[in-house]
ZAGU-116997 format. One record per residue (C-alpha): residue number from 1; residue in three letters; x, y, z. Coordinates in Angstrom, 2 decimals, always signed. Layout:
N
+-----+------+---------+---------+---------+
| seq | type |       x |       y |       z |
+-----+------+---------+---------+---------+
| NUM |  ALA |       X |       Y |       Z |
...
+-----+------+---------+---------+---------+
END
This chain:
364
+-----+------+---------+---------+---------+
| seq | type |       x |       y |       z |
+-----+------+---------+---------+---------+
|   1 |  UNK |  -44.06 | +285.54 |  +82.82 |
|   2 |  UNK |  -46.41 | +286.07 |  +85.81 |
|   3 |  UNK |  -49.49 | +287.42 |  +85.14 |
|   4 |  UNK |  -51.22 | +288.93 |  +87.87 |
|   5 |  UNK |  -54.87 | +287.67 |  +89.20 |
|   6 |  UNK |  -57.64 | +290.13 |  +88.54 |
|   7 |  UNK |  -59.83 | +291.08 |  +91.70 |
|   8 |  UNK |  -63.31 | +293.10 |  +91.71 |
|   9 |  UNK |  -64.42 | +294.79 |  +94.93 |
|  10 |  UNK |  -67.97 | +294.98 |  +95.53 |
|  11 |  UNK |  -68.88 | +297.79 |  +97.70 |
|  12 |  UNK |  -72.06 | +299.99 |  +96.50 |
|  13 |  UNK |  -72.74 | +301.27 |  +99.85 |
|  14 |  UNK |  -69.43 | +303.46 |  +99.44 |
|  15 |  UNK |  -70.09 | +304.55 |  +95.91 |
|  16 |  UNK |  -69.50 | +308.44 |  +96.08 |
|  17 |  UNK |  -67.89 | +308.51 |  +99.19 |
|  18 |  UNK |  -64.10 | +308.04 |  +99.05 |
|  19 |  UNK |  -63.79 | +311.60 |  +98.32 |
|  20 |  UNK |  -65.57 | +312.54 | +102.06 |
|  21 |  UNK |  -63.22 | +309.49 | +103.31 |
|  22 |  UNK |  -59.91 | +311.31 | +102.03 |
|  23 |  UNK |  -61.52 | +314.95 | +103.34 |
|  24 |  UNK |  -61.94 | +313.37 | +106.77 |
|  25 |  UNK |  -65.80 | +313.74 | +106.28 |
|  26 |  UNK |  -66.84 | +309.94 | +106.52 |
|  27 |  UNK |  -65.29 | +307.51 | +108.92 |
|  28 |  UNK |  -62.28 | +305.15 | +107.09 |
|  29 |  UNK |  -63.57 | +302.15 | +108.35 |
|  30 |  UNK |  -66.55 | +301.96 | +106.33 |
|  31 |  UNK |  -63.88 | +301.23 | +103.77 |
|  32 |  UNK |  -63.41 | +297.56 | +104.71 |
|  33 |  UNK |  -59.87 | +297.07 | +103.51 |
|  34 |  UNK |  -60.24 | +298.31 | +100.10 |
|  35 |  UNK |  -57.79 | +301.19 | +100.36 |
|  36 |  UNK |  -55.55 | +298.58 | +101.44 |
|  37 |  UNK |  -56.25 | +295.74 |  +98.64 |
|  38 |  UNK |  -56.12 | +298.29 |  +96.11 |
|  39 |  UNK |  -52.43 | +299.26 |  +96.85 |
|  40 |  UNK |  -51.37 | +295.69 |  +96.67 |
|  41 |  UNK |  -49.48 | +295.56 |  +93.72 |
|  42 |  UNK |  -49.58 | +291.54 |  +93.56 |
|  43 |  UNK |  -53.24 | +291.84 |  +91.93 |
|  44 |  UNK |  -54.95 | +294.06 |  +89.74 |
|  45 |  UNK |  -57.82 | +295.37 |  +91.48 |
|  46 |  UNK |  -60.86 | +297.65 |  +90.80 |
|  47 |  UNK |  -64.04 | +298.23 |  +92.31 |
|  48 |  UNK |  -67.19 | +297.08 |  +90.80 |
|  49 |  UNK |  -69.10 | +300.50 |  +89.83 |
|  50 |  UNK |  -73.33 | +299.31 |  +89.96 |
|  51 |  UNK |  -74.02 | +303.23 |  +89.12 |
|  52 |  UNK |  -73.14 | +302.12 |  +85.51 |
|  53 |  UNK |  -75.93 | +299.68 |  +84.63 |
|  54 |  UNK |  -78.73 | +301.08 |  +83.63 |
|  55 |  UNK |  -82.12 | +299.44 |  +84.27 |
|  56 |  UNK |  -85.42 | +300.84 |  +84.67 |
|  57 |  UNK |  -86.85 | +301.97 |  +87.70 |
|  58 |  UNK |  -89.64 | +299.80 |  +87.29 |
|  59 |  UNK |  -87.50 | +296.33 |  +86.54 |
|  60 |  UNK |  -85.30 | +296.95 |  +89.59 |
|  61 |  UNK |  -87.99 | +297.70 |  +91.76 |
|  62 |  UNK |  -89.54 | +294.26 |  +90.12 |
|  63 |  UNK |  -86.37 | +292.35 |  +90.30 |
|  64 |  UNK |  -85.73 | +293.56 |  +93.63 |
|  65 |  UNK |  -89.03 | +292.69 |  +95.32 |
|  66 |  UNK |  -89.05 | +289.25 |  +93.29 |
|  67 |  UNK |  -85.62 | +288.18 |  +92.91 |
|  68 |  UNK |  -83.49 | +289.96 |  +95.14 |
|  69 |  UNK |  -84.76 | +290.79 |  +98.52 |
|  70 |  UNK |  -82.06 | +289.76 | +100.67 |
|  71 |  UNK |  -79.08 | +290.55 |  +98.28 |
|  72 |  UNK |  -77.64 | +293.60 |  +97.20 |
|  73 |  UNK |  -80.18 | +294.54 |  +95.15 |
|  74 |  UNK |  -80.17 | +294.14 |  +90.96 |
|  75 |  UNK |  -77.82 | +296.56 |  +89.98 |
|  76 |  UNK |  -74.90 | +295.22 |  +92.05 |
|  77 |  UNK |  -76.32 | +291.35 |  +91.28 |
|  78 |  UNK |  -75.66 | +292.01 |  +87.60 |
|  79 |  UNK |  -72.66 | +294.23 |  +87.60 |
|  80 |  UNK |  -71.27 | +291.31 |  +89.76 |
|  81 |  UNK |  -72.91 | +288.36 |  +87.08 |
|  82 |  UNK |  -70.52 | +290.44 |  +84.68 |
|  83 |  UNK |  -67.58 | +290.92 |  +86.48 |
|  84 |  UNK |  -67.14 | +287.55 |  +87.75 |
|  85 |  UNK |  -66.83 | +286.76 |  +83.62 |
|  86 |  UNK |  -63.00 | +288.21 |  +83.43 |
|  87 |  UNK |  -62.34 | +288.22 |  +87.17 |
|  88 |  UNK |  -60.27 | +285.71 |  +89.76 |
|  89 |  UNK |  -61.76 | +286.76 |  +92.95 |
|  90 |  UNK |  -64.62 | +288.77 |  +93.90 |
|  91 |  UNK |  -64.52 | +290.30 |  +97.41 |
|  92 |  UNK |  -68.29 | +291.41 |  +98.20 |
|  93 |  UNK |  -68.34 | +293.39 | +101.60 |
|  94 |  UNK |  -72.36 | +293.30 | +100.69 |
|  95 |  UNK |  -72.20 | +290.52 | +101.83 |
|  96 |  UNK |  -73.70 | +287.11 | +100.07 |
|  97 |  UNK |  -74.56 | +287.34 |  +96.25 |
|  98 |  UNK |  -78.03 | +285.62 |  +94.91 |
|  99 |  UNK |  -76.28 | +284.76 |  +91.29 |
| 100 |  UNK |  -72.94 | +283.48 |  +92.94 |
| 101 |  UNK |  -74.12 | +279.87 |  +92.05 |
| 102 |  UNK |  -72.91 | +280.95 |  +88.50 |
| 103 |  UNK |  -69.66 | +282.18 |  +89.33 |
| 104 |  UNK |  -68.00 | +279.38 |  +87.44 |
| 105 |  UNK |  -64.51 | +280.24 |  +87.55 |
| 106 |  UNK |  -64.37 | +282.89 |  +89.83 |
| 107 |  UNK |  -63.56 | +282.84 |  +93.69 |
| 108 |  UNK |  -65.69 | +284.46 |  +96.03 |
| 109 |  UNK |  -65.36 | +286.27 |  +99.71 |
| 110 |  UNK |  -67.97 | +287.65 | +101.50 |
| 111 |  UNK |  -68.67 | +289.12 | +104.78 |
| 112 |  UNK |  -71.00 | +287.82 | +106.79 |
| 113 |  UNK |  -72.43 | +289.08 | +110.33 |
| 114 |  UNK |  -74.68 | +286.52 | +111.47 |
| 115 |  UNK |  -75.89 | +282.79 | +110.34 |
| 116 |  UNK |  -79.11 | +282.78 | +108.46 |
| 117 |  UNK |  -82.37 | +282.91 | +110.48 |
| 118 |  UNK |  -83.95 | +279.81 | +108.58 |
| 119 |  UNK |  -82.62 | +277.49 | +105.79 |
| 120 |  UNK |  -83.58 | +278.46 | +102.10 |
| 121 |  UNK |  -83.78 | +276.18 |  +99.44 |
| 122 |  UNK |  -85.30 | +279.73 |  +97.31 |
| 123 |  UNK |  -82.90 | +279.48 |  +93.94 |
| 124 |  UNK |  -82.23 | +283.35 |  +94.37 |
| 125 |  UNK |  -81.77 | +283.68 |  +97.86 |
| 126 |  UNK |  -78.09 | +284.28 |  +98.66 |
| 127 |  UNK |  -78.26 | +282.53 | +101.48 |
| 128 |  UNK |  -79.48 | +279.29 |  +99.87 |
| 129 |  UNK |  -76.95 | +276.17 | +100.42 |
| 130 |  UNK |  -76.18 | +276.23 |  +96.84 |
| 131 |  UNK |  -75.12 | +280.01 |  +97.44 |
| 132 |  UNK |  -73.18 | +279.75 |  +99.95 |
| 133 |  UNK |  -71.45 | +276.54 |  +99.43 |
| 134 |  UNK |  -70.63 | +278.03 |  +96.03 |
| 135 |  UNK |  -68.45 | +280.73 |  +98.17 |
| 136 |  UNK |  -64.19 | +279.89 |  +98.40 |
| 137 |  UNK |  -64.62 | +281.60 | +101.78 |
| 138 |  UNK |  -66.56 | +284.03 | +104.45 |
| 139 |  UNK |  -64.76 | +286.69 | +106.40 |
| 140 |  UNK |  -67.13 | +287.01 | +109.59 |
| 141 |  UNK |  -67.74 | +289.49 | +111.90 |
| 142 |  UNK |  -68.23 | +287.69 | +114.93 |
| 143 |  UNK |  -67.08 | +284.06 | +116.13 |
| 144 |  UNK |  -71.05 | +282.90 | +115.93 |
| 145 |  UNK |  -70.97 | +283.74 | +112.61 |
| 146 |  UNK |  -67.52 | +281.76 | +111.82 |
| 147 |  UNK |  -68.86 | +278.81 | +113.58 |
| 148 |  UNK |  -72.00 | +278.77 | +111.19 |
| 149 |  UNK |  -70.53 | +279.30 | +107.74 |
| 150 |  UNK |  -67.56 | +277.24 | +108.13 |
| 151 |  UNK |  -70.36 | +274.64 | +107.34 |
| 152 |  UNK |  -70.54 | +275.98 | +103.86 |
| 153 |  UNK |  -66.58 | +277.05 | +103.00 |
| 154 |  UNK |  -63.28 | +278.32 | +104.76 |
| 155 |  UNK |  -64.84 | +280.61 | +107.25 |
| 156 |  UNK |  -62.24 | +283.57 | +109.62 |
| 157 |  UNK |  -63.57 | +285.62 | +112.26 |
| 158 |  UNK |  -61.93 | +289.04 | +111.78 |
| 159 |  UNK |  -63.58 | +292.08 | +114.81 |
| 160 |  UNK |  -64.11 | +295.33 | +112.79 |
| 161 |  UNK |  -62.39 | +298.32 | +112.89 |
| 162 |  UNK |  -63.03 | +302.41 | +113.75 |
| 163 |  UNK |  -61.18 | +305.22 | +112.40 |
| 164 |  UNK |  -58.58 | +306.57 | +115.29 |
| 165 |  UNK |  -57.86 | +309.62 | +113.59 |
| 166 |  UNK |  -61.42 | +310.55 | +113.03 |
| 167 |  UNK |  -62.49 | +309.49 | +116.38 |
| 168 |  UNK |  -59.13 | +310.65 | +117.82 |
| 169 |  UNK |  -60.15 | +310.15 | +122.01 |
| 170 |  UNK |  -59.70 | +313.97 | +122.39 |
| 171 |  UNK |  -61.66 | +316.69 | +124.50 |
| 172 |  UNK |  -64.16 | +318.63 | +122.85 |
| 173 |  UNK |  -63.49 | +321.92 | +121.17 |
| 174 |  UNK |  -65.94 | +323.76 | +123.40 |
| 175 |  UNK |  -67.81 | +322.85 | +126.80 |
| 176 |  UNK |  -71.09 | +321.82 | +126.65 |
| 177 |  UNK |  -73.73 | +323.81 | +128.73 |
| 178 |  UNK |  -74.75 | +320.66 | +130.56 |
| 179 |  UNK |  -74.12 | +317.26 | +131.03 |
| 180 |  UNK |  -75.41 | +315.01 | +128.60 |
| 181 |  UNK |  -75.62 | +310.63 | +127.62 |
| 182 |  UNK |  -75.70 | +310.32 | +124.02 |
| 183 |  UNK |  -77.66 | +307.61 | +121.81 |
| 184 |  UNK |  -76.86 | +306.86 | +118.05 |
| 185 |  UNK |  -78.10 | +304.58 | +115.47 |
| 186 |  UNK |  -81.50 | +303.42 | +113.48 |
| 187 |  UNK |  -81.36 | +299.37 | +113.57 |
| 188 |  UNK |  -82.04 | +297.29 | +116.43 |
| 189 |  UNK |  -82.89 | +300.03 | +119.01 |
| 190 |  UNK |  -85.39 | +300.30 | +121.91 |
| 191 |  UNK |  -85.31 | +303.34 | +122.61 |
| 192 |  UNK |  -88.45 | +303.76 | +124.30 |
| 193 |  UNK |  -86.61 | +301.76 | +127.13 |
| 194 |  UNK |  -83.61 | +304.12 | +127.45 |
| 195 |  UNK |  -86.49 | +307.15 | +127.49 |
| 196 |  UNK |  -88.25 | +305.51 | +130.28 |
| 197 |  UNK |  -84.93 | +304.94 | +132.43 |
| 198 |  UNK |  -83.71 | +308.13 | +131.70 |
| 199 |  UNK |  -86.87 | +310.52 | +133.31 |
| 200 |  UNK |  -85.18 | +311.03 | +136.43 |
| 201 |  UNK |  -81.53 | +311.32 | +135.96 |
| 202 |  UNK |  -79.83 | +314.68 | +136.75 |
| 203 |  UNK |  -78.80 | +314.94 | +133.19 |
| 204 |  UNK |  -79.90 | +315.40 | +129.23 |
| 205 |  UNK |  -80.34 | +312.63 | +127.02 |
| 206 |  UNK |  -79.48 | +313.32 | +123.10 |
| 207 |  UNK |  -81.12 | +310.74 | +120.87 |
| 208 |  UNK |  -79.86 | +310.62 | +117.28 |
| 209 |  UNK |  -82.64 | +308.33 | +116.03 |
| 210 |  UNK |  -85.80 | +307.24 | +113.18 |
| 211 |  UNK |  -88.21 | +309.44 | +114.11 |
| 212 |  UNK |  -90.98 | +306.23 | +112.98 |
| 213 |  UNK |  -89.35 | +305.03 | +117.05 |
| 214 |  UNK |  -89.49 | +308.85 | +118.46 |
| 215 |  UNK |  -92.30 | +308.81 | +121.25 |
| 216 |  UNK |  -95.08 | +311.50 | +120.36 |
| 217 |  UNK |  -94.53 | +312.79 | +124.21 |
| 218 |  UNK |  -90.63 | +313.13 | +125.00 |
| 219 |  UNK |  -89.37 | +314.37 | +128.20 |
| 220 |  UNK |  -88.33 | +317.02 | +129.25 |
| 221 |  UNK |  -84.57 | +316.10 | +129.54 |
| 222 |  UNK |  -84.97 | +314.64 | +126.26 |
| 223 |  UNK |  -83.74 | +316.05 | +123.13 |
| 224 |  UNK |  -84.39 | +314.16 | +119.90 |
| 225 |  UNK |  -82.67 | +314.30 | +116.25 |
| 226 |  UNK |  -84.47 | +312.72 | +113.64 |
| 227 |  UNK |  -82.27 | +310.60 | +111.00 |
| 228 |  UNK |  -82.78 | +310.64 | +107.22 |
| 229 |  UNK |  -83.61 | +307.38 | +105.62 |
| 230 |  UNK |  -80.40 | +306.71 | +103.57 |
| 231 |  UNK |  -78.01 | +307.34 | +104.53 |
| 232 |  UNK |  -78.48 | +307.84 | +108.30 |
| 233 |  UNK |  -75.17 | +309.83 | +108.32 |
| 234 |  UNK |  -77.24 | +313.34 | +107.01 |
| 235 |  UNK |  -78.78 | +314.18 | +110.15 |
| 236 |  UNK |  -75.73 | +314.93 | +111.40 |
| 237 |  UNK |  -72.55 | +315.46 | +110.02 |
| 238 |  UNK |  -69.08 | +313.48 | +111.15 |
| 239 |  UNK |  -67.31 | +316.89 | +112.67 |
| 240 |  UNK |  -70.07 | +317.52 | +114.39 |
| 241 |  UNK |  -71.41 | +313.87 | +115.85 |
| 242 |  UNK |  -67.49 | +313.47 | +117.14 |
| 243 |  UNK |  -67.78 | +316.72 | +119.13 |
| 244 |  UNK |  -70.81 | +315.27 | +120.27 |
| 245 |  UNK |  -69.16 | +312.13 | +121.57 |
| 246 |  UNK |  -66.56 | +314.20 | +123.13 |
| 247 |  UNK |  -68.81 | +316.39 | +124.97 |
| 248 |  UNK |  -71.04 | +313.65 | +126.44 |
| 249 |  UNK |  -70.45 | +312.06 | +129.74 |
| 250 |  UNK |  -71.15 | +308.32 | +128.23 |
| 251 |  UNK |  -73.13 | +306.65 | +125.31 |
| 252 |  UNK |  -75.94 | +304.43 | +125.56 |
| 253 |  UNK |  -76.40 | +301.73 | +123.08 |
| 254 |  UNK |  -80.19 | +300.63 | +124.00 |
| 255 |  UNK |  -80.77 | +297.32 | +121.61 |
| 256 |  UNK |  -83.59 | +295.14 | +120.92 |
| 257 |  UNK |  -81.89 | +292.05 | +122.61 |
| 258 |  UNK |  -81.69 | +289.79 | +119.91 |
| 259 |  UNK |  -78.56 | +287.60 | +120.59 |
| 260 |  UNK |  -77.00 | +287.04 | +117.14 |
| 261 |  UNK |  -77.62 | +290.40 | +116.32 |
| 262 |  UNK |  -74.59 | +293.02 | +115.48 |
| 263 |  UNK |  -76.47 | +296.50 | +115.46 |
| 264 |  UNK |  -74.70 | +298.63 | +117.67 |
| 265 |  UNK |  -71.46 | +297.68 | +116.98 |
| 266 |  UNK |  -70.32 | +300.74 | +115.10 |
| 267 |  UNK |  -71.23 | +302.53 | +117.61 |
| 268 |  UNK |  -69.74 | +300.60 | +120.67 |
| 269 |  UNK |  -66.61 | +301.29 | +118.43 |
| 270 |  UNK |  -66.48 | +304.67 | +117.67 |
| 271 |  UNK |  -67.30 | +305.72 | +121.55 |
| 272 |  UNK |  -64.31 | +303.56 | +123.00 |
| 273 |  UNK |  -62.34 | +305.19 | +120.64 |
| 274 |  UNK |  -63.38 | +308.25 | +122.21 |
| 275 |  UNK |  -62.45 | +307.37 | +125.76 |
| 276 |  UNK |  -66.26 | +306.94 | +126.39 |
| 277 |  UNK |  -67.79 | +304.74 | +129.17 |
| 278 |  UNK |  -70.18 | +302.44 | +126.98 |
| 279 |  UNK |  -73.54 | +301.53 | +128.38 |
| 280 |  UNK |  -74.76 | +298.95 | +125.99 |
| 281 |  UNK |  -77.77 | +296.43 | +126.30 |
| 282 |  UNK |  -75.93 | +292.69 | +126.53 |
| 283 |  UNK |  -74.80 | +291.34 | +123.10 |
| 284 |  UNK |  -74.31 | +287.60 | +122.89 |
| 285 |  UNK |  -72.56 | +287.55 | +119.58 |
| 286 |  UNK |  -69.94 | +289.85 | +119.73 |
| 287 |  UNK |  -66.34 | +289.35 | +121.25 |
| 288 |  UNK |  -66.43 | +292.33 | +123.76 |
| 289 |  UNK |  -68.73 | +293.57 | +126.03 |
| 290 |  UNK |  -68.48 | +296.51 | +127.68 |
| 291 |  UNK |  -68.78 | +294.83 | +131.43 |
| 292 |  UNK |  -66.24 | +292.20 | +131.01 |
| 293 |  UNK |  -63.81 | +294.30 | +129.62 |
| 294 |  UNK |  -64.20 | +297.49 | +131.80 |
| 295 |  UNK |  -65.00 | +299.31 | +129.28 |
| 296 |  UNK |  -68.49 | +300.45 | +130.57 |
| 297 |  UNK |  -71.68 | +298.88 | +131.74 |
| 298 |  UNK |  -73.75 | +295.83 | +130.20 |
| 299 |  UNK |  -77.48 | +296.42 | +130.63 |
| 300 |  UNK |  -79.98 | +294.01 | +130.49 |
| 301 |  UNK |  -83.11 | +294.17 | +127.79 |
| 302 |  UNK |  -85.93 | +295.86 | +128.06 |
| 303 |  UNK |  -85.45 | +296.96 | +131.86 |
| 304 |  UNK |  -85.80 | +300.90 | +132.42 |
| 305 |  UNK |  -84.66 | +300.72 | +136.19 |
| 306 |  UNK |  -81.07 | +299.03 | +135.21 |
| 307 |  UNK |  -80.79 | +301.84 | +132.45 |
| 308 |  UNK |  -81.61 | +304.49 | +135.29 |
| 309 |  UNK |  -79.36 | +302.94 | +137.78 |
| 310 |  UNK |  -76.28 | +302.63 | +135.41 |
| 311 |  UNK |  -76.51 | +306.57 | +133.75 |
| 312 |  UNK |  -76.67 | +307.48 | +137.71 |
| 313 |  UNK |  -73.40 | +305.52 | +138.61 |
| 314 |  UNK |  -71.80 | +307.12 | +135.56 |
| 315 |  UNK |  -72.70 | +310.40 | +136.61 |
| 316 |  UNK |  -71.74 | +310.05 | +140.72 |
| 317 |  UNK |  -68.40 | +308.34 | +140.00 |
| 318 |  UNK |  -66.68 | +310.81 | +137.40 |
| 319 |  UNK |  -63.50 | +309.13 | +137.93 |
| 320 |  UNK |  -64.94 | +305.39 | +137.42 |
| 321 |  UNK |  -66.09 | +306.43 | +134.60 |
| 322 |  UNK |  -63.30 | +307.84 | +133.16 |
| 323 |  UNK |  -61.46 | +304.55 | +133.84 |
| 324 |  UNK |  -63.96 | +303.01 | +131.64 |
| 325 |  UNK |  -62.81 | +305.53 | +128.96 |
| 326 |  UNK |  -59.29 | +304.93 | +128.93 |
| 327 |  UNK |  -60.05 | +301.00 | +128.96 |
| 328 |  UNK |  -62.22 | +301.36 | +126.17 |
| 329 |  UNK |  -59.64 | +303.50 | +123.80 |
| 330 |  UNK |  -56.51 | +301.63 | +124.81 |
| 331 |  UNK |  -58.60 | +298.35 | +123.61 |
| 332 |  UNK |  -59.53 | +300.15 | +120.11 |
| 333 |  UNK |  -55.68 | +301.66 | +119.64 |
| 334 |  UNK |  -54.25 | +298.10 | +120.39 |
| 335 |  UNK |  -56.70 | +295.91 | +118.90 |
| 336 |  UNK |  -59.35 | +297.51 | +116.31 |
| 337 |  UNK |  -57.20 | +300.24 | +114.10 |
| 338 |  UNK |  -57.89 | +300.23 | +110.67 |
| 339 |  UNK |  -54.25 | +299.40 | +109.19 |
| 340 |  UNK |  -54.50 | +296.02 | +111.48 |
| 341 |  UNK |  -57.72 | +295.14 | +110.14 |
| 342 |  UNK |  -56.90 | +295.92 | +106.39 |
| 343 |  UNK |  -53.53 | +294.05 | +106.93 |
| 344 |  UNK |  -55.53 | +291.31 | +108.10 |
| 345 |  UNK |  -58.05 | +291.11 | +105.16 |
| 346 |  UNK |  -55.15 | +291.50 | +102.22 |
| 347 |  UNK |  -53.39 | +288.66 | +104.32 |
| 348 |  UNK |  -56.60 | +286.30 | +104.01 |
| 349 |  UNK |  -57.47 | +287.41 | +100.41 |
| 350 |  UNK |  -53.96 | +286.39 |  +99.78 |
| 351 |  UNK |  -54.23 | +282.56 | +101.28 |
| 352 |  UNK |  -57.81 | +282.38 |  +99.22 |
| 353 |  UNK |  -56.29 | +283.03 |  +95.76 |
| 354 |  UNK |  -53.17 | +281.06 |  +96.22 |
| 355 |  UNK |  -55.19 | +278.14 |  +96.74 |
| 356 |  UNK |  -55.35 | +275.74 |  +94.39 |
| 357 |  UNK |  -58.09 | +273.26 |  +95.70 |
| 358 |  UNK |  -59.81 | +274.68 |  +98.32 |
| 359 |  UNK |  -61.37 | +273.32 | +101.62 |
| 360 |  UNK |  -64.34 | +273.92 | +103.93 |
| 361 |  UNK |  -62.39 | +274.47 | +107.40 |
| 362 |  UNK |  -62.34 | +277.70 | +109.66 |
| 363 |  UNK |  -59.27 | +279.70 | +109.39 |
| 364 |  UNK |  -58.15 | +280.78 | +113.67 |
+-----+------+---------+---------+---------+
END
């Protein structure tokens, strides 16, 4: 008789979401295959719940300040410690766990974004050598990543994903008063350089932003919406941020610069699905760009005058810029749907726990 392998899913960032997900409230992406492992009927599967261990608030803060400051976090460190006791495969979308040393029996998948900064020998790091060569594979989200891990076990580049329905590349439900570029997202920003390049364009400028990196003297073509701390999402909510994106003549995705870094992605995503040019400071991790695949402009760091000069071609060439659009959404429908990319991650899950022995190699 077969008896089918037992997975746990380890996603606490989701935890009391899937209802918005199913209302159309919260983008499906953030789901990162789950919807799709769960329906495989090959495995048993169930998602690891951290809301049910109880620990002090005092302990976690301890444990998390001297234990656990790049994982998870305590609660989902433990609930995966116990999980891992009765379970085949673990498939953390947290990304590396600081206990999966111990793991003894149990397979482990994790996504990773980009290589570690430094090496670690720290016991409770999770990304210590002992962590991660105790991993039966990394899903990655970009090639640089993929190239690094596949040091440490079977390592597969997979690009992300954006929710076509939710961000369905249709007009807006009513005209805005004026043109406007629109800016999105907390981590890796420099604003203050988008600001500076936007003074004297013939056009607003919507910043949905921390307001810790809001300028105490904004101009005048400058309108500014603070985010919440966690999550980001309650400034604004999903209905209303995709009207947004339809309204606006192009997004701007002003970053930091930092090469291996993956902050702005989500929102590169969600405006070509859109049919919006992307103006995006250049990336040198990820495997698009906006430049080389015509899907906008690539702006160099920390230069005002190239962010000026690029939101002024946008606006004088209407029908370049629409171009960009279509390039960017016919590149999402084709290539970054969310059925493709859960496919993709049941179909690698699958090869993990069939295997027998295992070895470090990288998966193409």
């Amino acid at each position: 008789m077969h008896v089918r392998k037992k997975l746990s899913l380890v996603h606490p960032y989701i935890e009391g979401r899937r209802k918005d997900i199913e209302r159309g409230l919260y983008p499906r992406q953030h789901l990162w295959g789950l919807e799709e492992i769960e329906k495989d009927k090959s495995w048993n599967s169930k998602v690891v719940e951290t809301q049910n261990i109880q620990l002090p608030h005092f302990l976690e803060r301890i444990l998390n300040r001297l234990l656990f400051r790049q994982s998870p976090g305590a609660k989902t460190e433990i609930a995966c410690w116990r999980a891992a006791k009765t379970s085949d495969l673990i498939y953390s979308v947290c990304g590396p766990l600081s206990l999966s040393r111990f793991f003894k029996r149990t397979k482990l998948i994790s996504w990773v974004f980009r290589k570690p900064q430094r090496p670690t020998k720290q016991a409770f790091n999770p990304y210590s050598s002992k962590n991660l060569d105790s991993h039966s594979a990394f899903l990655c989200l970009t090639p640089t990543a993929e190239r690094s891990f596949s040091k440490h076990s079977t390592s597969k580049f997979l690009p992300w994903c954006v929710d076509l329905e939710m961000f369905d590349g249709k007009p807006p439900n009513e005209k805005p008063d004026s043109k406007y570029f629109l800016a999105t997202g907390k981590t890796g920003r420099d604003y203050q350089t988008l600001i500076n390049g936007a003074k004297s364009i013939s056009a607003e400028l919507r910043i949905i932003g921390p307001k810790e990196q809001r300028p105490a003297n904004l101009p005048s073509n400058v309108r500014w919406l603070d985010t919440t701390e966690d999550p980001p999402d309650q400034a604004i909510d999903y209905p209303t941020l995709r009207e947004w994106y339809a309204q606006c003549v192009a997004i701007c995705i002003p970053l930091s610069g930092d090469a291996e870094d993956t902050c702005g992605y989500t929102n590169m995503l969600e405006a070509m699905a859109m049919a919006k040019p992307v103006l995006m400071t250049s990336s040198g991790c990820l495997h698009i760009n906006p430049a080389d695949h015509e899907f906008g402009l690539s702006i160099k760091a920390g230069e005002p005058t190239n962010w000026t000069s690029a939101m002024t071609q946008i606006l004088d060439n209407p029908k370049h810029a629409k171009s960009f659009g279509k390039n960017g959404r016919k590149i999402a429908t084709e290539e970054l749907s969310v059925p493709e990319f859960d496919r993709n991650v049941v179909d690698f899950i699958h090869k993990i726990i069939d295997e027998e022995n295992g070895s470090t190699k990288t998966l193409f």
